[in-house]
Each structure stands twice: as C-alpha cells, then as structure tokens.
PLY file of the C-alpha trace (Angstrom):
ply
format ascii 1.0
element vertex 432
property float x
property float y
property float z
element edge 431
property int vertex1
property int vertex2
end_header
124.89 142.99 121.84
122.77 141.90 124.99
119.56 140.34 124.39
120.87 138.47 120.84
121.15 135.36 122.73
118.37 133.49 123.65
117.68 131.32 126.79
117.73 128.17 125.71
119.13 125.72 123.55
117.03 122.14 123.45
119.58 119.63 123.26
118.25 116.12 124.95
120.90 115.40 127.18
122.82 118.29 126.62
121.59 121.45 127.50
123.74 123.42 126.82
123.87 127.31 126.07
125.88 129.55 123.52
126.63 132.88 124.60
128.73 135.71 123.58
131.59 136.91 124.71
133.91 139.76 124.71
134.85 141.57 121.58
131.67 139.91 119.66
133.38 136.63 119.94
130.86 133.74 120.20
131.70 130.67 123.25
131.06 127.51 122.72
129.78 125.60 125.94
133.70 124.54 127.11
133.97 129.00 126.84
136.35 128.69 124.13
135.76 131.91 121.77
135.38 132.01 118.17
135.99 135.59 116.97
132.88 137.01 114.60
131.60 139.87 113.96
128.04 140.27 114.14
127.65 142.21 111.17
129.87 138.73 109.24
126.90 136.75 111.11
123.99 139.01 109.86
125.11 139.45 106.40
125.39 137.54 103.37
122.64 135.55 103.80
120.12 134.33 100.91
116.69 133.40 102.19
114.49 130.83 100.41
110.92 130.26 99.92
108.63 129.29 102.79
109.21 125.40 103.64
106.20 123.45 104.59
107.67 120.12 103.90
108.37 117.59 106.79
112.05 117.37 105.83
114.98 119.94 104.62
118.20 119.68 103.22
120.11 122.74 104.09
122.71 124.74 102.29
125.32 127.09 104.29
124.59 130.69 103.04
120.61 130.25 103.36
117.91 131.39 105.49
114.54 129.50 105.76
111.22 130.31 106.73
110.04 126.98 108.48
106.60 126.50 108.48
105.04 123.84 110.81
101.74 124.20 110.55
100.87 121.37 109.51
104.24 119.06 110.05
106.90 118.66 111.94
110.25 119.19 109.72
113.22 117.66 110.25
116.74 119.47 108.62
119.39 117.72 107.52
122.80 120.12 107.98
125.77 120.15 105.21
127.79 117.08 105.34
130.63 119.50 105.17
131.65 122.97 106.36
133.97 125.30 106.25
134.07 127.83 109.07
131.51 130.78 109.10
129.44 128.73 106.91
126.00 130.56 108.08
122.31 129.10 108.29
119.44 130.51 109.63
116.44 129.03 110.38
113.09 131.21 111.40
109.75 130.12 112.53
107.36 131.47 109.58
103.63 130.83 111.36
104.65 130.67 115.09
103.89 127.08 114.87
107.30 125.64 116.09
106.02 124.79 120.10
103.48 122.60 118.36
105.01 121.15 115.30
109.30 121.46 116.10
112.00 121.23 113.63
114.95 119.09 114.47
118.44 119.39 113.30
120.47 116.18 112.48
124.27 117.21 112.07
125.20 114.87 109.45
127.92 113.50 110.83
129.27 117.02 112.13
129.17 117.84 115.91
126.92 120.61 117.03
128.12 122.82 119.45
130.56 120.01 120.74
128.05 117.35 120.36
128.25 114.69 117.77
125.20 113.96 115.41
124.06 111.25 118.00
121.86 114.49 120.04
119.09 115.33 118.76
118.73 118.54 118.48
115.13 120.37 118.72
113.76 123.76 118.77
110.39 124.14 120.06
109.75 127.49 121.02
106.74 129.36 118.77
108.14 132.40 117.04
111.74 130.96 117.11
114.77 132.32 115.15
117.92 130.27 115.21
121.14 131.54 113.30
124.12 128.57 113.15
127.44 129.42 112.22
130.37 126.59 112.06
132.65 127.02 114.39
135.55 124.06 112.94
135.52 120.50 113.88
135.71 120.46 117.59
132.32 122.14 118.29
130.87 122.60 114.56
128.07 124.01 114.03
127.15 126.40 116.72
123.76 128.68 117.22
124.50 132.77 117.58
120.63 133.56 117.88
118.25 131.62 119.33
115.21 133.30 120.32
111.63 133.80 119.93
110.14 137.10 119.22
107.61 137.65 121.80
105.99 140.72 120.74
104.36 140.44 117.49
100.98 142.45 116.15
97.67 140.40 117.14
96.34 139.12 114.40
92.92 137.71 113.87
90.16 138.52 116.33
90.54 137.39 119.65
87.03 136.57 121.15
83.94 135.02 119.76
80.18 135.44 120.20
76.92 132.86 119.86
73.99 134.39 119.59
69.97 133.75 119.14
68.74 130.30 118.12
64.95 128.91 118.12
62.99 130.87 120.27
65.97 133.07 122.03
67.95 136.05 121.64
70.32 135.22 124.91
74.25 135.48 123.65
77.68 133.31 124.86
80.74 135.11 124.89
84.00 133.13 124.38
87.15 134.03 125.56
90.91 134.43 123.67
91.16 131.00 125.33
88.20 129.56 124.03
86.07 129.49 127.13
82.21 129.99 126.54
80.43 132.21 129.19
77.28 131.77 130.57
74.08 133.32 129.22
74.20 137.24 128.02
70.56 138.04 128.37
68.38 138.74 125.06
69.00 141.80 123.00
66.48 142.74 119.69
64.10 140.21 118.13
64.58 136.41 119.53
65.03 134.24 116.33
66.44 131.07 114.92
68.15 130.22 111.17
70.08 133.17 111.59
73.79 133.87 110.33
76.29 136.47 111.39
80.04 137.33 110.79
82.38 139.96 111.34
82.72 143.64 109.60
85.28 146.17 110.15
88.03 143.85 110.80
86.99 143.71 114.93
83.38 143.97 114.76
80.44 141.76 113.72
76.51 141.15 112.93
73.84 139.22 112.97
71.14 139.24 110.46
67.75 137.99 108.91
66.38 134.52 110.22
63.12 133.15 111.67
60.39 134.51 114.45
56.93 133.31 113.20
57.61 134.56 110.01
60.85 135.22 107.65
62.90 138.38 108.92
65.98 140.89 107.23
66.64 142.19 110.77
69.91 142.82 111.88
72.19 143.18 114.63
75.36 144.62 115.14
78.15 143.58 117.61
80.55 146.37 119.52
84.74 144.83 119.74
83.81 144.89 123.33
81.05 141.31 122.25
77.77 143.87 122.87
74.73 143.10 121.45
72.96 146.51 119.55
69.19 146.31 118.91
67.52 145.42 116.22
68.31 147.24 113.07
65.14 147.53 110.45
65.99 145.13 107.68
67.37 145.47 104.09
66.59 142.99 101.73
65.20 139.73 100.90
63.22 138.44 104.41
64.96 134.81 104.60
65.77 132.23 107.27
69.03 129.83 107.36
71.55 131.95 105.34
75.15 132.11 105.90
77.56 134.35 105.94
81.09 135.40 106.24
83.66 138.30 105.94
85.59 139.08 102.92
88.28 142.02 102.17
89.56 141.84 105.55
86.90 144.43 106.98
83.61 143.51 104.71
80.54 140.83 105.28
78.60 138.97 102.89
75.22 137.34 103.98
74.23 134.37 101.11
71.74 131.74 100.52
68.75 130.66 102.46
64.97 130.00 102.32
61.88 132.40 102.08
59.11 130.69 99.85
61.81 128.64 98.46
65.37 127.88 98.08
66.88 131.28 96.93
70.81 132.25 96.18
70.73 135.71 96.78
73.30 137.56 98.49
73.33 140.96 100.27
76.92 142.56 100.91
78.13 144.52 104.48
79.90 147.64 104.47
83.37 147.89 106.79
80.55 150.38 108.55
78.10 147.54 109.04
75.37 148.67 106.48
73.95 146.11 104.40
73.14 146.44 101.36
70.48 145.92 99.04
69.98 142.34 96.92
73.03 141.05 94.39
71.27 139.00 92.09
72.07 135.55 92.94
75.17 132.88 91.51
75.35 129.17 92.29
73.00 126.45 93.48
70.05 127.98 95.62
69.91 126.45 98.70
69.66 126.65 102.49
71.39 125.38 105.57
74.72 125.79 104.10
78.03 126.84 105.45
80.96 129.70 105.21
84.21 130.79 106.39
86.88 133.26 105.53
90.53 131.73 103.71
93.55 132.78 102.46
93.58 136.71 104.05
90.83 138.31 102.36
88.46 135.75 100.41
85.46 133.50 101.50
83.97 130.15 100.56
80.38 129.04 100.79
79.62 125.04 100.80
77.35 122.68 101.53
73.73 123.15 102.10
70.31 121.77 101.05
68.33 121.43 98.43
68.71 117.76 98.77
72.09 117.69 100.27
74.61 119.03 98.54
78.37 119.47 98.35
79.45 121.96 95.95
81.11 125.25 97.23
81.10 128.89 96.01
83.91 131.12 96.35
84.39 134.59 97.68
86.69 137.42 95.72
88.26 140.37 97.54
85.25 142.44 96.89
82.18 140.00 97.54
82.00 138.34 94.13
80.55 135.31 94.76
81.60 132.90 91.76
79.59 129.64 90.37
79.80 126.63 91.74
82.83 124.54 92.16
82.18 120.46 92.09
81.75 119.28 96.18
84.16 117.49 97.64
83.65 115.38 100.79
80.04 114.19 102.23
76.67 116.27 100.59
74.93 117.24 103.71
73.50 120.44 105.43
73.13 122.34 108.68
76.72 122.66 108.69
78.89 125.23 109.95
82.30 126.73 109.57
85.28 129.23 110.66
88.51 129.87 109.93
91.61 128.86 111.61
95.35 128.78 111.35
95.12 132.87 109.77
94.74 131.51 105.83
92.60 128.24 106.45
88.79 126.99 107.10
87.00 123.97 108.05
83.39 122.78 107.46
82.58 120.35 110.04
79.38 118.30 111.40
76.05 118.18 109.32
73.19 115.93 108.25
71.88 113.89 105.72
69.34 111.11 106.65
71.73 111.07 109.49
73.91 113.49 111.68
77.62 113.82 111.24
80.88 114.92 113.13
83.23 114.96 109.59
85.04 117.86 108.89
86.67 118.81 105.82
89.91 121.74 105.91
89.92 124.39 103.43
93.49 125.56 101.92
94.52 128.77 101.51
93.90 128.76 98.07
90.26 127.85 98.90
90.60 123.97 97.82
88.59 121.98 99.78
89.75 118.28 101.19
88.34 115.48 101.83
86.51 113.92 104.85
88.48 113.98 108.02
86.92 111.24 110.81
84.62 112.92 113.04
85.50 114.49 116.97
82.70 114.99 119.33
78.83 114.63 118.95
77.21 114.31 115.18
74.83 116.77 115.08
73.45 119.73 112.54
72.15 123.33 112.83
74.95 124.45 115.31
77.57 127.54 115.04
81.19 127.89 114.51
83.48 131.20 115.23
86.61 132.06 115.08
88.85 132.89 118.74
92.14 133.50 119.81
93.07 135.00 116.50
94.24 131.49 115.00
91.37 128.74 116.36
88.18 128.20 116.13
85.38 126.32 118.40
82.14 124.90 117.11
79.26 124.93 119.34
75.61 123.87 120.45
73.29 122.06 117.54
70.83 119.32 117.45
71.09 115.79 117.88
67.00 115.72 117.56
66.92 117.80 120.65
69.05 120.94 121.40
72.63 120.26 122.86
75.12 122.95 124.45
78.61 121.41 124.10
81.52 122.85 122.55
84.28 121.30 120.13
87.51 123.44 120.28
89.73 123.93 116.49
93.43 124.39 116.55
95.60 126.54 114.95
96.33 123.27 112.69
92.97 122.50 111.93
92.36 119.69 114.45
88.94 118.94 116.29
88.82 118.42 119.76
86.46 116.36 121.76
83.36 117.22 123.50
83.75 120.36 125.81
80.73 120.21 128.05
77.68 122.54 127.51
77.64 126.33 128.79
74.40 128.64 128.30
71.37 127.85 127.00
71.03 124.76 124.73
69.59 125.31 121.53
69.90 125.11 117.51
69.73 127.22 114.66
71.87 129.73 116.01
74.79 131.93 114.66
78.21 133.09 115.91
81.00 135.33 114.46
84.36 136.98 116.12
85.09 140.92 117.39
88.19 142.24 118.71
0 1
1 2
2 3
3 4
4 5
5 6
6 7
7 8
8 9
9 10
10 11
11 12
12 13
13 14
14 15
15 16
16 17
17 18
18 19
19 20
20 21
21 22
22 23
23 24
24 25
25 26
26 27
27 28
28 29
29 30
30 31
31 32
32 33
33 34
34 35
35 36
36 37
37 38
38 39
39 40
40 41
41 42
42 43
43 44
44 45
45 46
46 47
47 48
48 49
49 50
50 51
51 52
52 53
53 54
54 55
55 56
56 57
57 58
58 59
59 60
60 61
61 62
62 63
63 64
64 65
65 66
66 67
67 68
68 69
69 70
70 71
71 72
72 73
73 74
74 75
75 76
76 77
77 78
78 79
79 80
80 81
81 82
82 83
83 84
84 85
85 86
86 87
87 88
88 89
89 90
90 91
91 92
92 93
93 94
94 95
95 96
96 97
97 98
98 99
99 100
100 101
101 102
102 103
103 104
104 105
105 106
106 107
107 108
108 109
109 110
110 111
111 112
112 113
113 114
114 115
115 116
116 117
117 118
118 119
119 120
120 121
121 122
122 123
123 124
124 125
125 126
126 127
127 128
128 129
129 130
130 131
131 132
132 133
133 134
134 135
135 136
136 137
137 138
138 139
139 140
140 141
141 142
142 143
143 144
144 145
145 146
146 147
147 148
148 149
149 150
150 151
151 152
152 153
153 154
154 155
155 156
156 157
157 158
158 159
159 160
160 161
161 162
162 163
163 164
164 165
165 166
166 167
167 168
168 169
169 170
170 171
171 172
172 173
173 174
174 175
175 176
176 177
177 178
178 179
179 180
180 181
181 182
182 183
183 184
184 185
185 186
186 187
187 188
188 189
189 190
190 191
191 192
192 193
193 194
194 195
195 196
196 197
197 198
198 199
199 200
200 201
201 202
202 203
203 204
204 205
205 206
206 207
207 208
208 209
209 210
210 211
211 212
212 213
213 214
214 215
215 216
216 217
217 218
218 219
219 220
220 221
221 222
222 223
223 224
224 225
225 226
226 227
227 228
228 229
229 230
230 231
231 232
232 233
233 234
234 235
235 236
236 237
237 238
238 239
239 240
240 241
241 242
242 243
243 244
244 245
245 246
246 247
247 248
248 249
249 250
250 251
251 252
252 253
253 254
254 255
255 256
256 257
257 258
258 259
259 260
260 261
261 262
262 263
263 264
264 265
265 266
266 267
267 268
268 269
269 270
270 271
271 272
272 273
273 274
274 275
275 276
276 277
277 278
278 279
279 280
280 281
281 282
282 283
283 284
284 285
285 286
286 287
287 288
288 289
289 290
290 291
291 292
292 293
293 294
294 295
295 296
296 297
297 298
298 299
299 300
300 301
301 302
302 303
303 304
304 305
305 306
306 307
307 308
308 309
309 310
310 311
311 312
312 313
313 314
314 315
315 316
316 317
317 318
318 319
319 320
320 321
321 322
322 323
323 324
324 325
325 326
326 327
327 328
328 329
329 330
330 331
331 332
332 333
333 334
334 335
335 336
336 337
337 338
338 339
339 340
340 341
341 342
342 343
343 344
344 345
345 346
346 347
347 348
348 349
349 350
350 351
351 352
352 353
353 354
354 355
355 356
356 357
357 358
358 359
359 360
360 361
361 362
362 363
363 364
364 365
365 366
366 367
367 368
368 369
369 370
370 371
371 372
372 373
373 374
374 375
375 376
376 377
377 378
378 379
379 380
380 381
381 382
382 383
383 384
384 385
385 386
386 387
387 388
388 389
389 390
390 391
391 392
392 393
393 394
394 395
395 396
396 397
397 398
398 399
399 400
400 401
401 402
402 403
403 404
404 405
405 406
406 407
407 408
408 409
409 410
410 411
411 412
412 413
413 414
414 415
415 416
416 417
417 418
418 419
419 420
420 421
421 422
422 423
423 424
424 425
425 426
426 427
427 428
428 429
429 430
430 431
C-alpha cells in the first residue's frame, strides 16, 4: 500500500495530509482511522465523459476526467453523504498546475474542515480519490497524486531553417530556447515550407534561389540538416505544409508563374511524391498546422488576401474550401499546440498583424484573438516541448529575429528577443 498516498493536500490554511494506516484503514489529520479496504475504494466506480466545463456538480459513485485546458473548474460536492460514498477526480490533459479545480464541500466538512477552505488541487497529472468518512471529517482524499511518468508525446524540439538569401538553421530547445546560428546546409533559399515526417523527423522543401526550386531537405531527430535532395514536383516558392496521419507530410499551395493549389504528399520515409492535382483556392503565402491527432488544416494566404481554410484527412486528402473566419491576410504562419489544437497567428494585408486565431480539435477555426508581440508577416512557427509552440523571425519591412512563445492553452506570449540571423521567408517544423 506505500506510495498510494500522495504528498500533498492544498488546503489554504490547512495543510493538512491523509495517510493510511494500519490494516488499510485511512487517518484523518486528528489520526483517527476509518477502516476501508482498498479494493471497497477502487471499485464500484462509474466514470463519466471528459469535463471541460468551468464548473461540476458531482455525484458519489463517479469518476471524472477533468480537463483544464482551457478553464479552471470548480466542483461542487453532494450536499449529502452517506459513508464510503466514493468520487474520483483525475487530471485528463495534465493541465491542472495551470488551470486547478477546486472543491467546495457544500456545506460538508472536508477532511475536518468545514466548506469555508477552499480546497485546490494544482498539481499537473493529478488523481484525487475522496471517500466520506461521516460528519466529523467528511469527505476525505485516499489518493492524491500525480503520475509522473507518462509516454512523451509530441515532439520535443523545433528547428528554423533558410530564409532570403540563407541556409543557416536555429535549433530550439524542449524549453523553447532558440540557439544561435547552425551554419548553412544544401541550397540557401527563401519562401520555403517544411514539417515533420515519421512522427520525430522533418523536411524542408521547394522555395526560392534566383529561380523557383522542388529541392528538399530532410531533418535527422537529432535537428541535423541533410543536403539537398533533387526535387520532385512542381518548382514553386511560398508553399506550406504540415504533417498528417501522425507520421506523413503534405507540402500545398504556392506560386510558380502563378497562384497554383497543387499539393505533393511525404512518405513516413520522407519521399515526396509526385503532383495531386490541386483542391481549393490557389494561392500563396498561406498557413498550416496539424489538429485533432492525425489531420491538418491549411488557411489563409494570398491571392488578394484571403481567409478560407482547407482541411486535411488521415491520408492527405485535402478537401474544398471551408468559408474564412477571422481577418483575410497572408504571410501567416502556424503550429500546433495543446496535442489536438492549432493557431494561425500574425500576417498582412495593407498592413502587418499580431492576431491569432485557435483551431479546435475538430478543425473549427475561431475568431480573432488581440495580438501579442510585433505585427509582422513571412515568419515561421513550430511546434516544441511536445504541447507549445513558438513563432519566430518575419518582417516588419525589414527582417526581425524575435521570438513569441505558445502555451499548451493556446496563449501568445510577448516579444522574446532575437537569436540567429534575422531574416524572412523562412520555414520551421519539429523532430524528436
């Protein structure tokens, strides 16, 4: 039974701890027992559907997945109980130590506090299994810990690479810290795209050197540049392009001796493939990012500025367009966040913008969220730390370095100030 207990319990002006005695009895903070079996706690229990709401009423005999993504929730406890009433709350995204829940009581004490404490968990990964102990102590917590060792998911790190007139690269850390310059590797370039393949790798293809290119490049997990690799398809600049299928790429869009809507598909090897007739408004200088866990959305671009977006299936169809929401502009960019989510952020249109706009995961796009950091177009976005994203470097009518980190909620932070080389028209993806 060690080890079922957590560390803590976060009661303001409490703090105090349950713990278990002998015999699989359960102490209250005073050390009076409450005999239980931990197979009577563990069983019995019904769980529910994932909560995202900001507030919960809960019924004894439930479990609920809590997700606080995007909220804070706040549970309201049975106004009665009868004792070994069971709950159990669990933290669905890992999201609790940014977003808490809070348990009011309801006129019940919990463990030997009345309803006047509040009671918070705050912990990211966070299980917490109440039983009611009777009126003098109540409702009482048998498990409250956080699972520390879960699979990574999402790639870790993130790479810029290229832009006008350079090949030199940026790493960026798990923590979201660009490096300094990488120097060049294959054929300097700008209005080029990349994204990942092989669920930890990535590449960067076609753009601009003097003339329109198909090159590509792939990236190792370990962020390292291969050289050039001769190019397949339509020779275009300013495409975009995202994964798809969990392990797949998709390069779309872009500009050769006009506005075209082709796409060209990447293997979970990193081959790419030869045209797929095009679907949806040609254009240029648009935007993508992955959502939900294995589809992608395209949006944005010009041919005048537009707003409309194009999603991605599971196997790189891309569908017709979908009516834009939020401001028509171009030389965008986007990346995923939160595991399911995207954002398109920044832009132009007669003028340069900082907007963003968050993309379910059910690939519905929202509307404009105020800008964070400096307006400006033809920058880079990647995904890092498996759950964030950071958008970086651009044009404000000249070339700017600064970064703008993305939390696992979707938020945009201010100005991080300028690593590497400044420039525009560059592209970034993530590797593992």
């Amino acid at each position: 039974m060690s080890g079922i207990i957590g560390s803590k319990i976060n009661i303001r002006g409490s703090g105090r701890v349950a713990k278990l005695g002998t015999d699989g009895q359960v102490l209250t903070s005073s050390g009076a027992g409450v005999a239980m079996n931990y197979e009577d706690v563990a069983g019995g229990i019904s769980w529910q559907s994932v909560v995202t709401a900001s507030t919960l009423t809960a019924v004894a005999g439930n479990g609920y997945p809590i997700d606080t993504s995007s909220n804070a929730c706040t549970i309201t406890l049975p106004a009665s109980a009868s004792n070994g009433d069971q709950i159990i709350f669990t933290d669905y995204a890992r999201n609790w130590g940014t977003n808490s829940i809070t348990l009011d009581s309801n006129g019940l004490n919990y463990q030997g506090d009345d309803d006047t404490f509040d009671v918070e968990y705050s912990t990211d990964g966070q299980s917490v299994d109440i039983v009611y102990s009777g009126a003098t102590n109540g409702w009482i917590p048998t498990i409250d810990e956080a699972v520390a060792d879960v699979p990574v998911k999402g790639n870790q790190e993130g790479i810029f690479g290229f832009g006008v007139s350079t090949g030199v690269t940026n790493l960026v850390s798990n923590a979201g810290v660009v490096a300094t310059d990488v120097s060049a590797v294959g054929t300097a370039r700008g209005e080029i795209a990349a994204c990942e393949y092989g669920g930890d790798k990535g590449i960067f293809g076609f753009g601009y050197s003097g003339s329109y290119v198909a090159t590509t490049n792939l990236v190792s997990n370990a962020g390292v540049i291969a050289s050039d690799v001769a190019g397949v398809g339509t020779a275009r600049g300013n495409s975009a392009a995202c994964s798809y299928g969990t392990d797949k790429g998709i390069f779309a869009y872009g500009y050769t001796s006009g506005y075209t809507n082709i796409s060209s598909l990447v293997s979970n090897v990193g081959v790419v493939s030869a045209d797929v007739t095009g679907v949806g408004t040609a254009r240029q200088a648009a935007a993508a990012c992955e959502y939900g866990t294995d589809t992608a959305i395209f949006g944005y671009g010009q041919n005048a500025h537009l707003s409309m977006t194009n999603l991605v299936s599971n196997v790189g169809v891309v569908a017709t367009d979908t009516t834009g929401v939020g401001t028509d502009r171009s030389g965008l960019a986007a990346c995923d966040y939160g595991y399911d989510k995207g954002i398109f952020a920044y832009g132009y249109t007669g003028s340069y913008f900082s907007i963003s706009n968050l993309v379910s995961n059910a690939g519905v796009v929202g509307t404009d969220v105020t800008g964070v950091g400096t307006a400006r177009r033809y920058l880079a976005a990647t995904q890092y730390g498996g759950d964030k994203g950071i958008f970086g470097f651009g044009t404000t009518g000249s070339n700017v370095g600064m970064t703008n980190l993305v939390t696992n909620a979707g938020v945009v932070g201010s100005d991080v100030s300028a690593v590497g080389t400044t420039r525009s028209n560059l592209a970034a993806c993530s590797f593992n």
